[in-house]
C-alpha positions in Angstrom: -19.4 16.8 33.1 -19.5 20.1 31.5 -20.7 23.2 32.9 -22.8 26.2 30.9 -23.6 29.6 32.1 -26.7 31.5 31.1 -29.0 33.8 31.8 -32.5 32.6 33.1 -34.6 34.0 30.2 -32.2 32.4 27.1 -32.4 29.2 29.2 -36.4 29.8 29.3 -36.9 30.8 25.6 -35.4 27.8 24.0 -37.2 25.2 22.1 -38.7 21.8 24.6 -35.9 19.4 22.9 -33.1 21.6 22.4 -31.6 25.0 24.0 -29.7 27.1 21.2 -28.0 29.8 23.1 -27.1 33.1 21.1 -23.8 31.9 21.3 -24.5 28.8 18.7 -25.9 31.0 16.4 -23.3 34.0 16.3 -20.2 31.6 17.1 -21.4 28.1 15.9 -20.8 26.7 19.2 -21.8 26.7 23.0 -19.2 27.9 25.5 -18.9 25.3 28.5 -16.3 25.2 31.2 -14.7 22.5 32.4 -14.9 23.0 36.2 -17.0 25.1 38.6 -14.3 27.4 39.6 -14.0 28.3 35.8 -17.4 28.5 35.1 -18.2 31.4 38.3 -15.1 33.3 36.8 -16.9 33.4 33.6 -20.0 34.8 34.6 -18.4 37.2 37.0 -16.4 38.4 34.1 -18.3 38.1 31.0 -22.3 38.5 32.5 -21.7 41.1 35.1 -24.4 43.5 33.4 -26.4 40.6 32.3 -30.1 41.6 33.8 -32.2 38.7 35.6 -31.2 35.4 37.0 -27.9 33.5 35.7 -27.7 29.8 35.8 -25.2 27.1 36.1 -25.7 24.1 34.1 -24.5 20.9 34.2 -23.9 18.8 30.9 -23.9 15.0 31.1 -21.4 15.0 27.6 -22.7 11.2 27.1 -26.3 12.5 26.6 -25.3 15.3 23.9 -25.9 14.5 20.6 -23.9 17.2 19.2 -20.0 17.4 19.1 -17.9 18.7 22.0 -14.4 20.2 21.1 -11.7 21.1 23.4 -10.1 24.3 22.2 -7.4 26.6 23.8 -8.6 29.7 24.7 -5.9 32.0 26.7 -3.7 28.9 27.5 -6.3 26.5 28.8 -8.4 23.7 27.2 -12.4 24.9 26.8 -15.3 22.2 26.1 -17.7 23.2 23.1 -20.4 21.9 21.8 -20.6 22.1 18.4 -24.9 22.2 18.2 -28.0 22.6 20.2 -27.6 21.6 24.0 -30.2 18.6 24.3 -32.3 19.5 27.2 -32.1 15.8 28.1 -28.4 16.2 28.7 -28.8 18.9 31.3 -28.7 16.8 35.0 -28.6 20.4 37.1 -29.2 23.9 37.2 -28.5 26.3 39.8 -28.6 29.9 40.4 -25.6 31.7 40.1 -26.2 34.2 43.4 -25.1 37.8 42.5 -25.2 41.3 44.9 -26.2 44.4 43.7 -23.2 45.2 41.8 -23.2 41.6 39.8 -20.8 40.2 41.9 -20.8 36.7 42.1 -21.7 35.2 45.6 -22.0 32.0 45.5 -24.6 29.3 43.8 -28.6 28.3 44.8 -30.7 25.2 43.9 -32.9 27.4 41.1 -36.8 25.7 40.9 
């Protein structure tokens, strides 16, 4: 299981078969987490300002067709995937629940 997080309009905009986040294109991979804890940190540090819904998704890694790396990044081990995210492969996505300062609160089933 990997875990994405993203903002509800990049998740929206992608192509029916595969989501390419801006990160693939600027970086050449997709950030992932490897647990939840990890994954809320993330957005409550790096997506604060990010305008709109976040979301939390889940990978099933069996499902991608693309490769997944795991590189060290500030003393810990980070999953990448090296190429579009196949939409297939997503099994959840939630809200990641924010107040009115950005501050994560918590996570919602997102319909």
């Amino acid at each position: 299981m990997l875990l994405h997080v993203t903002s509800a309009a990049d998740w929206a905009a992608g192509a029916p078969g595969a989501y390419r986040p801006p990160s693939l294109a600027a970086e050449g991979f997709v950030h992932c987490s490897p647990d939840e804890e990890t994954a809320l940190a993330i957005a409550a540090a790096h997506y604060r300002d990010v305008p709109g819904p976040l979301l939390l998704l889940t990978l099933d890694e069996a499902l991608l067709t693309a490769e997944v790396r795991r590189e060290e990044s500030g003393g810990r081990l980070f999953p990448h995937v090296y190429g579009p995210v196949d939409r297939a492969a997503v099994t959840r996505a939630r809200e990641i629940r924010r107040d009115a300062s950005g501050r994560v609160t918590g996570l919602a089933p997102w319909v």
